[in-house]
C-alpha positions in Angstrom: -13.9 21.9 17.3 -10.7 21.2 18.8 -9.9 19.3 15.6 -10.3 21.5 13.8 -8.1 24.8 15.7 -5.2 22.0 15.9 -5.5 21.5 12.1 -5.0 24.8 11.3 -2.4 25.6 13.5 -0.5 23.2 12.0 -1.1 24.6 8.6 -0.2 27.9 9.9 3.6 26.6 11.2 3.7 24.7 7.8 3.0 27.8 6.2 5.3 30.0 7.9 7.9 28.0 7.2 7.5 27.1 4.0 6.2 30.4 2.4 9.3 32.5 3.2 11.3 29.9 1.6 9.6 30.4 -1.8 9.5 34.3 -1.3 12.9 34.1 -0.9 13.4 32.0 -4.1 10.9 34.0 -5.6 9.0 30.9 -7.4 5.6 33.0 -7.4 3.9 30.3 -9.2 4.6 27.9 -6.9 4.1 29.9 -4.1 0.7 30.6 -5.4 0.0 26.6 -6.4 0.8 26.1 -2.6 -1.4 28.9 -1.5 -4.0 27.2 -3.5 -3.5 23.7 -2.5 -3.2 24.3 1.2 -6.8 26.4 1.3 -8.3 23.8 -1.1 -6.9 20.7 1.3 -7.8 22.7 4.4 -11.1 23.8 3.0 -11.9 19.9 1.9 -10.8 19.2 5.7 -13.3 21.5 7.5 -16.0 20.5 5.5 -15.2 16.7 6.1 -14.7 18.0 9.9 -18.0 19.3 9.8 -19.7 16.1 8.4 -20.6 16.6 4.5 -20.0 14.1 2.5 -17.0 14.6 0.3 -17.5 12.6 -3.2 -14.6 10.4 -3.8 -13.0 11.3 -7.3 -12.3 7.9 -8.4 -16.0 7.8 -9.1 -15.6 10.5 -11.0 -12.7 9.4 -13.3 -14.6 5.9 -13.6 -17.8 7.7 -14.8 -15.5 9.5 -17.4 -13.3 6.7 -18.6 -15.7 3.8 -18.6 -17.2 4.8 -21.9 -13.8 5.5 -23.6 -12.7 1.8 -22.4 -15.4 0.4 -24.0 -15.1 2.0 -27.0 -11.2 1.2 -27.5 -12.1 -2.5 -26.1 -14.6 -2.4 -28.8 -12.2 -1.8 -31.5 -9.6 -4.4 -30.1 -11.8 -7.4 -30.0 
C-alpha cells in the first residue's frame, strides 16, 4: 500500500509541474493526451500493484501480424 501512495505522489508533483506548463502554452490536445496517458499508466500500475495479470501486447501484435506474414511470405517464395 505504501507503493502505491508513493506512486501517486510522484505523479501528482509530475503533474503539477508539467500541467501548468501546457496551460500556459495552451496545447489542449496535448494536455489532454497527457491527462490520458498518465491515468491510463497509473491505472495499469495499480492494477499490476494489486496483482492482476496485465497481458503483454506483444502477444497481441504477434496474434495480429502472424497471419499477414504468412500471407506476404507466401507470395515471395
Amino acid at each position: 500500500m505504501l507503493k502505491f501512495f508513493y506512486i501517486v505522489s510522484c505523479l501528482l508533483i509530475i503533474s503539477l509541474i508539467e500541467i501548468p506548463q501546457l496551460k500556459k502554452k495552451e496545447f489542449k490536445r496535448e494536455r489532454m493526451f497527457y491527462i490520458g496517458f498518465v491515468l491510463l499508466g497509473s491505472g495499469l500500475l495499480t492494477a499490476n500493484l494489486m496483482g492482476v495479470a496485465i497481458p503483454n501486447p506483444l502477444k497481441a501484435m504477434e496474434y495480429i501480424y502472424t497471419p499477414i506474414s504468412e500471407v506476404v511470405y507466401g507470395f515471395l517464395t
